[in-house]
Every structure is written in structure tokens, then in C-alpha cells.
C-alpha positions in Angstrom: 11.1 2.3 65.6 8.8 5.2 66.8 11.6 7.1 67.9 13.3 6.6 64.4 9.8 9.0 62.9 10.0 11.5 65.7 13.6 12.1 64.4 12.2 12.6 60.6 11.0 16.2 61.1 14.2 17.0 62.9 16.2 16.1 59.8 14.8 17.6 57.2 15.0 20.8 59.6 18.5 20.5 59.7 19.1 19.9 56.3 17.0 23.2 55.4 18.2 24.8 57.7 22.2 24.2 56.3 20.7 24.7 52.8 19.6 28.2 53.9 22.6 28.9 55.8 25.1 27.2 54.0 26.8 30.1 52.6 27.2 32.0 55.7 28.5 29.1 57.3 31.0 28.3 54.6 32.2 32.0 55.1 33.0 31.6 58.4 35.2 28.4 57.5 39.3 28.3 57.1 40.6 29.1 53.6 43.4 26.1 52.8 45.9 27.5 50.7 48.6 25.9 49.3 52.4 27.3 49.8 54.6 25.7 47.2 58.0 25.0 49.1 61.3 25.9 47.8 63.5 22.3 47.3 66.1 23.6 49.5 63.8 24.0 52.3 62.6 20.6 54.5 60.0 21.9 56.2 59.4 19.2 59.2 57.0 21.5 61.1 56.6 21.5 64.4 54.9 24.2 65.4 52.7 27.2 63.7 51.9 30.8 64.5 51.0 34.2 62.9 52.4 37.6 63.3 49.8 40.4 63.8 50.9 41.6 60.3 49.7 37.8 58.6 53.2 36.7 58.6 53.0 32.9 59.5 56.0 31.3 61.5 57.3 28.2 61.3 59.9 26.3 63.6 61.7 22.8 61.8 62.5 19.7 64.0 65.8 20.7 62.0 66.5 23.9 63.9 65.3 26.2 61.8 62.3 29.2 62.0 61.2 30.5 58.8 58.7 33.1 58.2 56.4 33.1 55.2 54.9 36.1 53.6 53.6 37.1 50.4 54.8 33.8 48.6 58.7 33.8 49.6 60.3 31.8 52.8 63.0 33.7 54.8 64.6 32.6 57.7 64.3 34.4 61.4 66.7 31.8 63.0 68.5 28.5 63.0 70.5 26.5 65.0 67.7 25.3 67.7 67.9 22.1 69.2 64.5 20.0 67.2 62.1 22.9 67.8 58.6 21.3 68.6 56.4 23.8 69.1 56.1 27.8 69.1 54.1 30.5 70.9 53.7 33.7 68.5 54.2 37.8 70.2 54.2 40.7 68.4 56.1 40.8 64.8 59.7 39.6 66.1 59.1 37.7 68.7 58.3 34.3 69.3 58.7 31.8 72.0 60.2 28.1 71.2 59.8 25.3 73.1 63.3 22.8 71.8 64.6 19.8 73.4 66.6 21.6 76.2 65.0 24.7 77.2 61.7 27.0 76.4 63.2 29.9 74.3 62.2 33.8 73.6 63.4 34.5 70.4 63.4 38.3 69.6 64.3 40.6 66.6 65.7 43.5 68.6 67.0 45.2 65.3 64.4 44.9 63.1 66.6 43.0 60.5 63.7 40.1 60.3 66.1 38.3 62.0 65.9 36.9 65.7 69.0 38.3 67.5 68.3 37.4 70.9 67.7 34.4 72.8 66.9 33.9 75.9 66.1 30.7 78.0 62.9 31.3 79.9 63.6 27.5 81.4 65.7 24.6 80.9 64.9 23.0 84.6 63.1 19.8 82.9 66.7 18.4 82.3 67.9 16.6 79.1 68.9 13.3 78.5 69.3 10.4 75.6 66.8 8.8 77.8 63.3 9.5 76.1 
């Protein structure tokens, strides 16, 4: 029960100390935003990323990476294998771990469309057997 006192003066430190600070704390927080998705789009995310330029990156269990920026979807590729995770690089490039293999997706034309791919490693195997 003593201990339960010792811890009063502690408490009402913190909570000051959040009251003064509060603001510069919130500040340093994530902004959630919400992205209203087109109904032609099933966005079962696997994996997130940014580009340097604030494009964000998404891969699709369904195969698909889409880019979003300034309030509109476009695609950068399709066709994957149930994408479950991504590794952003520079704007037009970005590395995608599928089923089979680990990929490196690039953009070699500028198009803001991947137009090379090519399997960093596929030595895991793949099987029906999960």
C-alpha cells in the first residue's frame, strides 16, 4: 500500500507532463487518411511501401501492384503469383516476395509501368504442400 503513494507524485508528473507536451507529441504521430477505393479494384494487401516521391505501392494476393498518388489508383504490374510482401527502391522499382520466387520489378522506360522482372531467388521450392 505504501508503494501505491510513492507512485502518486509520479502520476500526476506524467500526466502534466503529456498535458504540456501533448501537442508536440501529437505532431510527431502518423496522419490516417482514408483512400476511397475504386469498386473495380480488390485491394487484398499484402504488402506496403513508398516511393521517394510519396507514391505508396501496393502488391494484391491477386497478382496485382498498384500505385497510389494524388487520389487515383494505377497499375505498375500484374500477373504475380499471390504477392505477400514488397521492399520499396527508388521510383520504379520494387522488390516482391510471391509464392515462387523473390522478384525485382523495374520500370526501365519510365512508362509507370514495371517492364522487367527478374527472379533474385526461387531456391525455397514450391509445392501444394503448405
Amino acid at each position: 500500500m505504501n508503494h501505491l503513494f510513492q507512485l502518486r507524485p509520479l502520476c500526476l508528473f506524467a500526466l502534466l507532463a503529456t498535458a504540456l507536451l501533448g501537442h508536440s507529441l501529437t505532431a510527431q504521430s502518423y496522419v490516417v487518411e482514408t483512400i476511397q477505393v475504386p469498386k473495380d479494384i480488390s485491394l487484398e494487401v499484402g504488402g506496403m511501401g513508398y516511393w521517394d516521391d510519396g507514391t505508396l505501392v501496393l502488391c494484391t494476393r491477386r497478382g496485382e501492384i498498384w500505385k497510389y498518388k494524388d487520389g487515383a489508383f494505377r497499375i505498375f504490374a500484374f500477373g504475380l503469383h499471390e504477392p505477400l510482401g514488397l521492399l520499396t527502391g527508388k521510383r520504379g522499382e520494387a522488390w516482391i516476395i510471391q509464392r515462387g520466387e523473390l522478384t525485382h520489378l523495374t520500370d526501365t522506360d519510365g512508362d509507370g509501368r514495371a517492364d522487367r522482372f527478374d527472379t533474385v531467388n526461387q531456391d525455397w521450392g514450391y509445392t501444394g504442400n503448405y
